[in-house]
Each structure stands twice: as C-alpha cells, then as structure tokens.
Backbone as CSV, one residue per row, in Angstrom:
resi,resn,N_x,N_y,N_z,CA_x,CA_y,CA_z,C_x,C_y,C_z
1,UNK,-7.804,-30.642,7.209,-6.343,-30.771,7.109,-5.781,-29.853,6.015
2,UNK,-6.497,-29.681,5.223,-6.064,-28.302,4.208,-5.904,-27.504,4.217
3,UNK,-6.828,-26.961,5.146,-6.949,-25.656,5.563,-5.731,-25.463,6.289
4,UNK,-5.382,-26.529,7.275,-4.666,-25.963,8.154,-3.316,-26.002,7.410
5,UNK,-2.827,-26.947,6.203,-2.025,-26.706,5.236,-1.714,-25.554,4.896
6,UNK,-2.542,-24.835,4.314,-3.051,-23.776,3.450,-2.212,-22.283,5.052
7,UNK,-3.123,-22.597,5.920,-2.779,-21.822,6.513,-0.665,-21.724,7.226
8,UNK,-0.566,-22.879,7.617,0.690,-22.927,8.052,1.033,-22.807,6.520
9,UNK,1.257,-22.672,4.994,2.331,-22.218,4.534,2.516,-20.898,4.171
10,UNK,0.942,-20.349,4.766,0.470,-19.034,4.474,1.586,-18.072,5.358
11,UNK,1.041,-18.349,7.051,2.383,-18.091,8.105,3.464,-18.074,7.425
12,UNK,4.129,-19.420,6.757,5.848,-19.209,6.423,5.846,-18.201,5.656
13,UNK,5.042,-18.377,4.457,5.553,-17.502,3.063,4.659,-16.082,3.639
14,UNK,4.714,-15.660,4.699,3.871,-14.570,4.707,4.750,-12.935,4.400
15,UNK,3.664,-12.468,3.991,4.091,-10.919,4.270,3.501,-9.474,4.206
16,UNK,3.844,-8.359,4.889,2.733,-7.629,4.962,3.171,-6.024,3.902
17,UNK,2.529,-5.349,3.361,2.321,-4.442,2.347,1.622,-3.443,3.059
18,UNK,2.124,-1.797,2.915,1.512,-1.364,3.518,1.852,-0.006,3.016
19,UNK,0.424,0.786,2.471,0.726,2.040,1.339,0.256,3.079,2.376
20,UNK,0.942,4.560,2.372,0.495,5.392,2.977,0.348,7.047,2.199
21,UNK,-0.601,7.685,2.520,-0.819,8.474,2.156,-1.022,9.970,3.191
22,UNK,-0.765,11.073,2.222,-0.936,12.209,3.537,-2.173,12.633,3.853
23,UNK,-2.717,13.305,4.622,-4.009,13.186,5.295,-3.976,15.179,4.325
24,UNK,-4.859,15.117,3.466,-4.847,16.454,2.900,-5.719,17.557,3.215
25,UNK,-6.483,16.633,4.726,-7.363,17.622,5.159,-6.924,18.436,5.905
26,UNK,-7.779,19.119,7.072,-7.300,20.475,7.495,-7.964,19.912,8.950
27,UNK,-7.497,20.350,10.200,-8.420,19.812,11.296,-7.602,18.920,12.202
28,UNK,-8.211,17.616,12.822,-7.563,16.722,13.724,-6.453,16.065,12.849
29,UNK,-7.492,15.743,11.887,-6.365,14.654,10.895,-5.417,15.543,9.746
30,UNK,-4.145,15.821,10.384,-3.259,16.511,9.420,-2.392,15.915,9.172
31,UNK,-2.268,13.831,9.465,-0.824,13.161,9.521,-0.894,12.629,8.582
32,UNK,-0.858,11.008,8.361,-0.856,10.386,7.495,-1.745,8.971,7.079
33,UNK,-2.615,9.127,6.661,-3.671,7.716,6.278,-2.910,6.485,5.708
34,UNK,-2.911,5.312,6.517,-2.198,4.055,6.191,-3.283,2.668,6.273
35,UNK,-2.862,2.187,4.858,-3.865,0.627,4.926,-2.527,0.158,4.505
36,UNK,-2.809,-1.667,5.218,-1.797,-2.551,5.150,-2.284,-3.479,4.989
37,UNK,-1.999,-4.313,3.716,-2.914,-6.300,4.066,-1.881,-6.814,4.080
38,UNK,-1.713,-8.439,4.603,-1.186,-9.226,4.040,-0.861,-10.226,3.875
39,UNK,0.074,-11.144,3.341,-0.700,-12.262,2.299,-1.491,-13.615,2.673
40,UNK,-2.042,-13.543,3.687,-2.774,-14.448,4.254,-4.245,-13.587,4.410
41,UNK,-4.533,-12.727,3.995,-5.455,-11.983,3.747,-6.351,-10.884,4.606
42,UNK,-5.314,-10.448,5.806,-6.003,-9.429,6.979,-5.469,-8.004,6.220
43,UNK,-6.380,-7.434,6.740,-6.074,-6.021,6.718,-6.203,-4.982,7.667
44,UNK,-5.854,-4.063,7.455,-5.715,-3.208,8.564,-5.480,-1.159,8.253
45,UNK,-6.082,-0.545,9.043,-5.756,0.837,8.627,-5.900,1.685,9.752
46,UNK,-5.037,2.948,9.626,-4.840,4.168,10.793,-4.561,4.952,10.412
47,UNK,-4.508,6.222,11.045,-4.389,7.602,10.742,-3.049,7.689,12.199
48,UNK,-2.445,8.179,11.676,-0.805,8.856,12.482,-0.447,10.471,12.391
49,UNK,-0.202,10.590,13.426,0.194,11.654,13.199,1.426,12.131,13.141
50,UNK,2.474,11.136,12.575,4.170,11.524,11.747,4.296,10.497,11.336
51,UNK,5.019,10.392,10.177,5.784,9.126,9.810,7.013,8.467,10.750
52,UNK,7.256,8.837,11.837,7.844,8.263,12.774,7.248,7.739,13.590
53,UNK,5.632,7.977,14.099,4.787,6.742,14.755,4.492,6.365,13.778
54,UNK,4.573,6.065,12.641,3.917,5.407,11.380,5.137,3.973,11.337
55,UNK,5.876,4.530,11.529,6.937,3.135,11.212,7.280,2.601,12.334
56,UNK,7.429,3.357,13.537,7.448,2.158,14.857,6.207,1.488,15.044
57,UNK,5.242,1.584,14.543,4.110,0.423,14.806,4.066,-0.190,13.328
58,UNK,5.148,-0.111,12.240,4.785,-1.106,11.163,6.334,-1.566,10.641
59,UNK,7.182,-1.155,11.404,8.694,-1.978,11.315,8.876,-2.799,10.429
60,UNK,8.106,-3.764,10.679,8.006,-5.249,10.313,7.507,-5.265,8.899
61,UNK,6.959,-4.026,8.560,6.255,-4.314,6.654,7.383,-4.899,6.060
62,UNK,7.391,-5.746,5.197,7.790,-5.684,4.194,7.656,-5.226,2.962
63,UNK,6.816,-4.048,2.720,6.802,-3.379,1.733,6.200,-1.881,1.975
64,UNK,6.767,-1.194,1.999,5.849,0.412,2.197,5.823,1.299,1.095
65,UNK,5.304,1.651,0.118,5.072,2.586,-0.607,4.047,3.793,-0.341
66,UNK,5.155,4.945,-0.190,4.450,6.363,0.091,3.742,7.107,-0.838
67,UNK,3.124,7.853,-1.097,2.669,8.726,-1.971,2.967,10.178,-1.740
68,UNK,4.671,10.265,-1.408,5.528,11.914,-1.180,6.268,12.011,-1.976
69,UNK,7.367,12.759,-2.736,8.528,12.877,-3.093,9.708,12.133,-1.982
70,UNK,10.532,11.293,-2.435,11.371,10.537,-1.533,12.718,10.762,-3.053
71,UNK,13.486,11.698,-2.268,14.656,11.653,-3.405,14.696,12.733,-3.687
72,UNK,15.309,14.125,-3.309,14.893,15.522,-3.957,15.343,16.305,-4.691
73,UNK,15.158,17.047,-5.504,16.383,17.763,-6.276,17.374,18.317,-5.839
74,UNK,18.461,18.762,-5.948,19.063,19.965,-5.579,19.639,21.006,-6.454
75,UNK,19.413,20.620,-8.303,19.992,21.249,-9.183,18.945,20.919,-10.181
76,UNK,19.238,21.462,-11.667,18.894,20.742,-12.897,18.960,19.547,-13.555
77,UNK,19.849,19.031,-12.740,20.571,17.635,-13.029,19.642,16.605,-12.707
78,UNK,19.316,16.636,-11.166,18.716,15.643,-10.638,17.252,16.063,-10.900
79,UNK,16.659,17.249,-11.370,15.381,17.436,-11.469,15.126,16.343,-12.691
80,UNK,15.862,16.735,-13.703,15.849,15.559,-14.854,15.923,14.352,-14.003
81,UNK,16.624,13.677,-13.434,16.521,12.586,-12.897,15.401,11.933,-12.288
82,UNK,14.687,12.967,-11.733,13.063,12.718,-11.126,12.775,11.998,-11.508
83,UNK,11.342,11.285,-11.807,10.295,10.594,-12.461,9.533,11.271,-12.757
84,UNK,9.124,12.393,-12.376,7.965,13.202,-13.067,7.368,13.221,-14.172
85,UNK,8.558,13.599,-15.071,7.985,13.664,-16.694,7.611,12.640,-16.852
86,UNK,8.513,11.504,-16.706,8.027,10.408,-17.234,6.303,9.761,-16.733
87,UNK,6.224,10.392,-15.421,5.323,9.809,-14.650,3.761,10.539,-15.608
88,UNK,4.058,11.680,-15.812,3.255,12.851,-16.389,2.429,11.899,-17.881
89,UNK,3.964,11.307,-18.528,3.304,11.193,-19.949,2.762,9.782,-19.827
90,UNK,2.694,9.223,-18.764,2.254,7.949,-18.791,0.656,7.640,-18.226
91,UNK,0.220,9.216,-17.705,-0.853,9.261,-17.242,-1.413,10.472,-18.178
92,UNK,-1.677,10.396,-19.117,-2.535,11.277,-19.761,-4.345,11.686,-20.047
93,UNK,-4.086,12.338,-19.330,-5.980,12.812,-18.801,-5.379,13.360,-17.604
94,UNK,-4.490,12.985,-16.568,-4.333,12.728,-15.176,-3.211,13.481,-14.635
95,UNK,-2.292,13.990,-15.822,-0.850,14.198,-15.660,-0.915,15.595,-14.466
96,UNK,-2.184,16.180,-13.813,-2.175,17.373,-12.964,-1.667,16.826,-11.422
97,UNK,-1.990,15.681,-11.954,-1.987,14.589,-10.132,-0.082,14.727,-9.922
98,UNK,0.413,14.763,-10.711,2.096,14.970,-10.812,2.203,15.812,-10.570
99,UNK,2.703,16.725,-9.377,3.211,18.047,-9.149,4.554,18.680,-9.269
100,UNK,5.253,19.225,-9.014,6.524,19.656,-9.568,7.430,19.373,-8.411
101,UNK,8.215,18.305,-7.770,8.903,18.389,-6.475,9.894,19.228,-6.392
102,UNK,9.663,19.683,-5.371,10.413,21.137,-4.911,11.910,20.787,-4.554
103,UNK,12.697,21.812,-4.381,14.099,21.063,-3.992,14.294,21.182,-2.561
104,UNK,15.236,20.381,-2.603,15.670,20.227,-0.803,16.247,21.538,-0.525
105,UNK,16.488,22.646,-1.053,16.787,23.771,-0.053,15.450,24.260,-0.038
106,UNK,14.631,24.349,-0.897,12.936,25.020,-0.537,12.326,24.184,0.240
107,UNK,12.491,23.115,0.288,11.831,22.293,1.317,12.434,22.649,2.496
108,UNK,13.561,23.209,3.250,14.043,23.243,4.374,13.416,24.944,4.612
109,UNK,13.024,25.716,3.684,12.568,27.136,4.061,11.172,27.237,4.825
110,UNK,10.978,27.712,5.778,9.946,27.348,6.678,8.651,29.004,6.013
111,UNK,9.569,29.288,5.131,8.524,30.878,5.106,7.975,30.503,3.127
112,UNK,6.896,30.616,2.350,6.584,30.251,1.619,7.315,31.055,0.567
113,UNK,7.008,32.694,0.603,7.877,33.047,-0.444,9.180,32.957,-0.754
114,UNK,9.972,32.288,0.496,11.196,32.466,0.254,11.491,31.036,-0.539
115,UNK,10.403,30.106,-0.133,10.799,28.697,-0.701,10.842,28.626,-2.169
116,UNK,9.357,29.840,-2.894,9.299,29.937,-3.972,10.756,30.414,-4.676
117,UNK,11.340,30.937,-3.997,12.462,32.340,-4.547,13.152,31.016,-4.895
118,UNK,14.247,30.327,-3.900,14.802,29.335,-3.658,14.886,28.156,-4.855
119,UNK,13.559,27.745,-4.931,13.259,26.934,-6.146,13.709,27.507,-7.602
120,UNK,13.347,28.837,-7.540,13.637,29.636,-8.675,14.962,29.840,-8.924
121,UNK,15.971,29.989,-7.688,17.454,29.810,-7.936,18.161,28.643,-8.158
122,UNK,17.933,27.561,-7.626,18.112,26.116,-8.080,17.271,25.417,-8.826
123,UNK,16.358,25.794,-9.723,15.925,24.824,-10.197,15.302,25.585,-11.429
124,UNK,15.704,27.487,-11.546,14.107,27.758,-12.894,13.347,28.117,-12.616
125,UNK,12.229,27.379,-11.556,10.842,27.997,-11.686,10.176,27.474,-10.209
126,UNK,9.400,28.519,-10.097,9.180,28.605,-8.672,8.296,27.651,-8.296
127,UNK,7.479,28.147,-7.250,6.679,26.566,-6.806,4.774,26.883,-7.170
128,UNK,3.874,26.032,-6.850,2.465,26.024,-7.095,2.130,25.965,-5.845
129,UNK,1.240,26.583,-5.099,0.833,26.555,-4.101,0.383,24.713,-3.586
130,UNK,-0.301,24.241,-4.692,-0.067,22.486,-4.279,1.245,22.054,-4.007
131,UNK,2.586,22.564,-4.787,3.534,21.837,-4.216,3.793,22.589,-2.971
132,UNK,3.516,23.744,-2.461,4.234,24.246,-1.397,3.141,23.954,-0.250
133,UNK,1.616,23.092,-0.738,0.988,22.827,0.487,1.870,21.527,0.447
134,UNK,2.735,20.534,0.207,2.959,19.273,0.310,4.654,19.661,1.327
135,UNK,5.104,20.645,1.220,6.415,20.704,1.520,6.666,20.589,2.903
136,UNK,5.702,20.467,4.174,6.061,20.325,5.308,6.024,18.783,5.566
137,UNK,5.124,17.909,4.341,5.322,16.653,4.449,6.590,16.056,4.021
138,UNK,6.930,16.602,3.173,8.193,16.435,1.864,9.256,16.230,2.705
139,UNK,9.409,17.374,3.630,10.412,17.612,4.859,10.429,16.640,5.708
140,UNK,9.107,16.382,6.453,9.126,15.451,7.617,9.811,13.763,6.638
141,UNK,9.437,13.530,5.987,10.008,12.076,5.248,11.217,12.522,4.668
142,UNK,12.237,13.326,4.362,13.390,13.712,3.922,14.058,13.563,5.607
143,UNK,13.574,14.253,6.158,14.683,14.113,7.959,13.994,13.046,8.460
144,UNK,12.658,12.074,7.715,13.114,10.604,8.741,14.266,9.785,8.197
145,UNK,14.117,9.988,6.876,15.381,8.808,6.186,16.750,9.194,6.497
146,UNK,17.019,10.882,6.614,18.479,11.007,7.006,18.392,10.756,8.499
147,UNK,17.335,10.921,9.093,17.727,10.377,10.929,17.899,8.823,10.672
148,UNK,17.116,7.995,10.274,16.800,6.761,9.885,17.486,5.784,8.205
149,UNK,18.615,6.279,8.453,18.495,5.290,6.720,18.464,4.047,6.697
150,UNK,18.002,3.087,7.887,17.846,1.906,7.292,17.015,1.783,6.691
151,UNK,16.033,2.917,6.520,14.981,2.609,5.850,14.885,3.284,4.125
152,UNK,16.001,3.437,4.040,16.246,3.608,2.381,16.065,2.514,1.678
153,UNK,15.354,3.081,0.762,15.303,1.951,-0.106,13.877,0.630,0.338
154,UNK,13.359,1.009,1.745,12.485,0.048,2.198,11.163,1.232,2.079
155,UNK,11.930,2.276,2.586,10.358,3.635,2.268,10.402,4.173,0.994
156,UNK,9.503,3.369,-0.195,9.432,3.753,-1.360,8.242,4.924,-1.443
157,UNK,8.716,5.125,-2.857,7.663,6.401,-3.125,7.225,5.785,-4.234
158,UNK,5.931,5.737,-4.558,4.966,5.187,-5.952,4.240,6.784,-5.669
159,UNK,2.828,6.111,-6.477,1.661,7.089,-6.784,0.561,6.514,-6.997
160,UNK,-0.066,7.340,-6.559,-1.875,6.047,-6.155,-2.589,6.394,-7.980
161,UNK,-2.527,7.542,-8.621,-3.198,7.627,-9.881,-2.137,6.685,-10.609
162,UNK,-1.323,6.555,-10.655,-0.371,5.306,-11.644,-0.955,4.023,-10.965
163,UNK,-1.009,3.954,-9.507,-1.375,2.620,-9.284,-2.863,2.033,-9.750
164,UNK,-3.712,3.038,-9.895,-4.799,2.974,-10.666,-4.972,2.792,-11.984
165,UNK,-3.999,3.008,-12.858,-3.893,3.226,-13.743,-3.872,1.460,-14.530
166,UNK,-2.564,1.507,-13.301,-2.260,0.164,-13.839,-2.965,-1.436,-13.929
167,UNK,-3.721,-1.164,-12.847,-5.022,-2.320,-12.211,-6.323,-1.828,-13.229
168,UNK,-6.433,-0.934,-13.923,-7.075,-0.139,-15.263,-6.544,-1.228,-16.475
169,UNK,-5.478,-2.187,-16.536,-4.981,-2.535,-18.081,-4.513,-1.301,-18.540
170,UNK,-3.983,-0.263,-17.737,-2.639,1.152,-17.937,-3.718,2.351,-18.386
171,UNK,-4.704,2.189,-18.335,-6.015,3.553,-18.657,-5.958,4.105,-17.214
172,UNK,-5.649,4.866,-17.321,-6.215,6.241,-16.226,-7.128,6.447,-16.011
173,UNK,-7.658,6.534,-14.671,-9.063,6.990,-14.494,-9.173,8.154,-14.334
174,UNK,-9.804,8.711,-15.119,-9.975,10.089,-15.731,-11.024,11.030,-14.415
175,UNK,-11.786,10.104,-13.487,-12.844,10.670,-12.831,-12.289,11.783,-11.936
176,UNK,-12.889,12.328,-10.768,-12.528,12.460,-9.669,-12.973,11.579,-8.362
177,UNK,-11.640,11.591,-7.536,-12.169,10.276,-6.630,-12.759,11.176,-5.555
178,UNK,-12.646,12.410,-5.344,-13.558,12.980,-4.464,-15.185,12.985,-4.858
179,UNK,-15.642,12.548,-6.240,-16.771,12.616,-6.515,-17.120,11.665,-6.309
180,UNK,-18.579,10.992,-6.174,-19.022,9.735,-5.802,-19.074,9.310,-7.521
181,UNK,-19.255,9.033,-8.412,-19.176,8.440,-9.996,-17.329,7.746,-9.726
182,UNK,-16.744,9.045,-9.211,-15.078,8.667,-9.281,-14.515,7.355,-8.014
183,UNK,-15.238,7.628,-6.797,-15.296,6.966,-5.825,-15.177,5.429,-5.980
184,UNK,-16.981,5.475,-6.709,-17.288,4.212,-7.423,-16.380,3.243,-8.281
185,UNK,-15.681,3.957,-9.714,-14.906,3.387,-10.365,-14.128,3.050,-9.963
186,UNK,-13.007,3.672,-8.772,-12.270,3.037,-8.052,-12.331,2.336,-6.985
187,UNK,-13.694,1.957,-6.622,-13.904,0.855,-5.546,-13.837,-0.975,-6.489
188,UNK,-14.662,-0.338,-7.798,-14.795,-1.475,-8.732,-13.418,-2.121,-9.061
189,UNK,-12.648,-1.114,-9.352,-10.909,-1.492,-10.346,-10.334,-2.338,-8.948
190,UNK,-10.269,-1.810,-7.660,-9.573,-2.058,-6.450,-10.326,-3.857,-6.070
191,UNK,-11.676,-3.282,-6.389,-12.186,-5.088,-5.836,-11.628,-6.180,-6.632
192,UNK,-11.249,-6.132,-7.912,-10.897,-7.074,-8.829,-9.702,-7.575,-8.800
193,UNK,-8.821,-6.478,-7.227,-7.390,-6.827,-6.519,-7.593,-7.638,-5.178
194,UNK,-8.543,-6.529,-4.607,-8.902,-6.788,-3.089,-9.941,-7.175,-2.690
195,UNK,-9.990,-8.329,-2.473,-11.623,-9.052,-2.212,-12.610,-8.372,-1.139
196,UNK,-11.862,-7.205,-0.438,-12.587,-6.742,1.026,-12.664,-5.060,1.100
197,UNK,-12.626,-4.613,-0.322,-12.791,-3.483,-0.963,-13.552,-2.853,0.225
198,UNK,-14.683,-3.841,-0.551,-15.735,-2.623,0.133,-16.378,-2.429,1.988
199,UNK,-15.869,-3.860,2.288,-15.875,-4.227,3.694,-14.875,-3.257,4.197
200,UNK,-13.593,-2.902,4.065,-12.434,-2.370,4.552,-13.117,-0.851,4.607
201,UNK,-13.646,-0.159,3.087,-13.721,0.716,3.672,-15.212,1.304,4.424
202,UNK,-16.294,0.397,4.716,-17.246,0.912,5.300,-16.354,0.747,6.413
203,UNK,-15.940,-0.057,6.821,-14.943,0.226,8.326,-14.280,1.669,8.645
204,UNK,-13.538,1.840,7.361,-12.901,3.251,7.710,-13.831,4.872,8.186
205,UNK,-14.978,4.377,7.157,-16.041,5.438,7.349,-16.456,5.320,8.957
206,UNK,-16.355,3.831,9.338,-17.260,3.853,10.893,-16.533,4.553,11.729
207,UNK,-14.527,4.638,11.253,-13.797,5.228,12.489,-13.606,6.636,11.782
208,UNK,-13.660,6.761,10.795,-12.911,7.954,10.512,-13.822,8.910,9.719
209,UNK,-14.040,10.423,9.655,-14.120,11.124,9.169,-14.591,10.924,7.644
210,UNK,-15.908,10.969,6.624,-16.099,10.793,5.471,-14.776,11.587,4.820
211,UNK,-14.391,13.146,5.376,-13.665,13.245,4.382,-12.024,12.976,4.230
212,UNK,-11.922,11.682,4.856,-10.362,11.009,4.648,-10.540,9.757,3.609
213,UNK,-12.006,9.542,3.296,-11.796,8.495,2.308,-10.799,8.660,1.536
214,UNK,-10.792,9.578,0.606,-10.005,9.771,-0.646,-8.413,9.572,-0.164
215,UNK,-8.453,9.935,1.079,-6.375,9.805,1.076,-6.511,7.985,1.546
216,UNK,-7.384,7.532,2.235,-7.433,5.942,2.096,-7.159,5.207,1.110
217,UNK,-8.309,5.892,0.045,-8.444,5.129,-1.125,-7.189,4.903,-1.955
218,UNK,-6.205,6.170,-1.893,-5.181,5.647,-2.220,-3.733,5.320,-1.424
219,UNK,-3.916,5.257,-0.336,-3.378,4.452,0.456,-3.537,2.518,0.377
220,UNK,-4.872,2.780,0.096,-5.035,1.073,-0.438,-4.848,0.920,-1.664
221,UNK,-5.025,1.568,-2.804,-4.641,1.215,-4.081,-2.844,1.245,-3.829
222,UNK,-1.640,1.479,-3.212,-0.837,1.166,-2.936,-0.060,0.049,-2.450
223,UNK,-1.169,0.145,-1.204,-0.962,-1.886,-0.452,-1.412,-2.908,-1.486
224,UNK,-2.131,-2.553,-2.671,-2.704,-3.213,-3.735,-1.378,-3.903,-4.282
225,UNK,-1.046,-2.531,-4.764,0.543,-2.619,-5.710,1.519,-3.064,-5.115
226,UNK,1.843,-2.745,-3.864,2.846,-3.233,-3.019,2.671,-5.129,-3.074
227,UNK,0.990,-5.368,-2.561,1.080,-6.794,-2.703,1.146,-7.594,-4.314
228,UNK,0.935,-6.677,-4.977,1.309,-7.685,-6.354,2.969,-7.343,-6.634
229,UNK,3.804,-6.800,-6.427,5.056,-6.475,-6.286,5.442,-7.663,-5.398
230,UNK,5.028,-7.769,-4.636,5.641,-8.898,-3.824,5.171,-10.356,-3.828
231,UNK,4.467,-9.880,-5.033,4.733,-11.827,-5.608,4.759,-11.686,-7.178
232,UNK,5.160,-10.270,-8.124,5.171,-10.496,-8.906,6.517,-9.546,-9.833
233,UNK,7.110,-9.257,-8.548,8.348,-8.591,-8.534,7.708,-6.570,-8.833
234,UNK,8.854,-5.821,-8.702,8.626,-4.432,-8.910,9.386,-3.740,-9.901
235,UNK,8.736,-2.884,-10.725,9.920,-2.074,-11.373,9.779,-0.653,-11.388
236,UNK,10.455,0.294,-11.860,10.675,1.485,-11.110,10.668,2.631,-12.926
237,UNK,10.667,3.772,-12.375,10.208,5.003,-13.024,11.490,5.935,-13.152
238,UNK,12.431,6.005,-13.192,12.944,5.546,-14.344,13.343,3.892,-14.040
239,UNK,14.097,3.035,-15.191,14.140,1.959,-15.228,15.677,1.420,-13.907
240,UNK,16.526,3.028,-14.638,18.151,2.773,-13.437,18.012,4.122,-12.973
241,UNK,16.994,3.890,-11.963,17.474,5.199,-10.901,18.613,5.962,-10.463
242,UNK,18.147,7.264,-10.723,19.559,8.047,-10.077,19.591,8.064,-8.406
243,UNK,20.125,8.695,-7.779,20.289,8.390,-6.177,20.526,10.069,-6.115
244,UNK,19.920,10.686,-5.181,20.126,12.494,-4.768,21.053,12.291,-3.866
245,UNK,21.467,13.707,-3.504,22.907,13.824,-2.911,23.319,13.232,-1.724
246,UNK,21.943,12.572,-0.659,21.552,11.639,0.459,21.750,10.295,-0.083
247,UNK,21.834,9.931,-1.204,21.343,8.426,-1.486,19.999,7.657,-1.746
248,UNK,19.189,8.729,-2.152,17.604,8.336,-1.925,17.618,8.244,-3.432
249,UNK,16.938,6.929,-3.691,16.698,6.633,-4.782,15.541,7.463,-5.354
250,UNK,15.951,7.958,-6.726,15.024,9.079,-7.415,13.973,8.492,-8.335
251,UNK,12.859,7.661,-7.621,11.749,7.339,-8.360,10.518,6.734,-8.118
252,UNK,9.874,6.198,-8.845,8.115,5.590,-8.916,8.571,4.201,-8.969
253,UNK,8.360,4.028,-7.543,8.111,1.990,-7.422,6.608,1.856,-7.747
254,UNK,6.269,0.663,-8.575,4.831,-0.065,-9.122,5.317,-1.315,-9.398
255,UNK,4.241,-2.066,-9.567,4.257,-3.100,-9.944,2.755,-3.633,-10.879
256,UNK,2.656,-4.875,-11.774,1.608,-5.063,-12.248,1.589,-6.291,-12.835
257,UNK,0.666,-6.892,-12.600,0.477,-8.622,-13.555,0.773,-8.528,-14.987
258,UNK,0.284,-7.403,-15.908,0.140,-8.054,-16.949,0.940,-6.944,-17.232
C-alpha cells in the first residue's frame, strides 16, 4: 500500500527535465544529444537531428536546458549583458569551455570570413574557429524561438562545465571528459545526483557511437541540474537578466542544493 502511495503522489507531483547538447562530431550524428529523467525516476535519451524534432517529441518537459548561446548580441551593450565573463571567472581552470558568442548578424552569415568581419564590426573582435564551428547551431535555436516563442523562456541555456562544477561543492573539474581519468570523475560527481549513472550510460554506448559519450555526458549533467532546479528552485547568470533585441533572456540557468 505504500508503494502504491508513493507511486500515485509520484504521478501527481511529477515532472520531466531534459538537458540537451550538440552532437560535436562529424558523420551521421551532426544534431543534437538529449537525456531526460523524471521525478519518479525513468530516464531516457536520443540523438535528433534539429531542435525542432527535438521539441515535438518532448513538448511536455518541464524543464529544458541547452548547452548553445540562447540570447545574442547585437552591439557592445548586450555583449556586456551576456553571461560569459561572469561564467569565465566562476570556472577557473575551465574558463576555455566559455567561448565568445558571436552576434546575431554573424550568426545569420552563411560564409565564415565574412561572419568573422561582421563580428569585428559589431562587436571588436572577430570570431575563433570554435565559435564559428558552433554558429550553424547558434542559428538553428535563434530561428526556432523566433518561429516558436512559446518557448521563450522554457528553452533555457545553462552549461554542462558549470553544471559540474556545481555538483563538485563549486570546484571545477579540471580533467578532460574526453579522457577516460576525466570520464571517470564525472561519472562519480553525476552518481551522487543520479542513481542510474552508470546503467544509463552503458545503454547509450549499446545504441550509440563511443564517440557521442562526451556530448551525453553533458546532456545529463544538465537533466541533473534541471532536476534539482525543479525542486530546489533556479537562479540565473547574471542575477536580473537583460533580454536581446528578440526578447531572449541573456543568460546561465543552474541550480544547486547547497
């Protein structure tokens, strides 16, 4: 009779969390790696290929945190407004994982040098070949929210090295998670959230490709954060977000117990 207690208030008060990440390989998988639990304790994960089949089969989350730029510059103004810096000095060992988000007119340039030029006229300084490999993603989630804005404000943007950081007691893990030593440490920090760590991802290995672990891994250190956010509330990077010239709130959703 407890159980079934336990379970029917699980149903009412339920809800599902669900972190996604971009697929940074090269090959079949060029979309987006997504794990989702929730709070009755299932989980679940897929590889998509747009964030528009990504959200008609997960509508229903109540919590999504991305790992893209969501909110973009278009001047000096709002670059300050970012989270970056702040995000930078709060991860120290780590601060390379922060890249420089490009602005929404370089993000709409489909040719690379011109995006660099672009950046350099609105914003100073041009781009890093990491930010200009991220900019066709940057794009595709900038024209789902203006096709789509109900989902402002519901498609957050965090960061999987802060979310690590924070399930750390706020230490950074200094490793690499492409290395197996780095792998490790973050299977350990993640189990002490997620009881099915390591079950979840020998699963992923059985469907997917060894080398998508790493965009998993922090795809689930997200649904991590997402589910302690949603029973332990969220706060954001800067503290009163600015909003870009769309309305997209300019920052790092996390959350953390202590």
């Amino acid at each position: 009779m407890e159980q079934f207690l336990n379970n029917v208030v699980c149903r009412i008060n339920s809800y599902k969390c669900i972190g996604i990440d971009s697929c940074k390989k090269t090959g079949k998988y060029q979309g987006w790696a997504a794990f989702w639990q929730d709070s009755c304790g299932s989980y679940g994960f897929g590889v998509y290929r747009n964030i528009t089949e990504l959200m008609a089969e997960h509508y229903d989350a109540d919590c999504l945190l991305i790992d893209i730029p969501v909110g973009l510059p278009e001047n000096n103004q709002d670059e300050i407004a970012r989270p970056d810096r702040e995000l930078r000095s709060r991860l120290k060992g780590k601060s390379a994982s922060v890249f420089n988000t490009p602005c929404r007119q370089a993000v709409y340039s489909q040719d690379k040098q011109d995006a660099k030029k672009i950046n350099l006229q609105f914003l100073g300084k041009s781009l890093s070949e990491q930010s200009l490999g991220f900019t066709p993603k940057i794009r595709e989630v900038d024209q789902f929210l203006f096709d789509n804005p109900q989902y402002i404000g519901r498609l957050r943007e965090s960061h999987p090295e802060y979310g690590f950081a924070l399930l750390n007691h706020g230490k950074p893990l200094l490793s690499k998670k492409s290395e197996r030593v780095g792998l490790d440490e973050r299977k350990v920090v993640l189990n002490q959230h997620f009881k099915h760590t390591e079950n979840a991802l020998c699963e992923i290995i059985a469907h997917y490709p060894k080398v998508l672990i790493d965009d998993f891994v922090d795809a689930m250190v997200l649904a991590v954060i997402g589910h302690i956010g949603m029973e332990h509330g969220f706060e954001t990077i800067p503290e009163q977000p600015q909003k870009d010239s769309r309305g997209l709130p300019m920052e790092i959703a996390y959350s953390r117990k202590f």
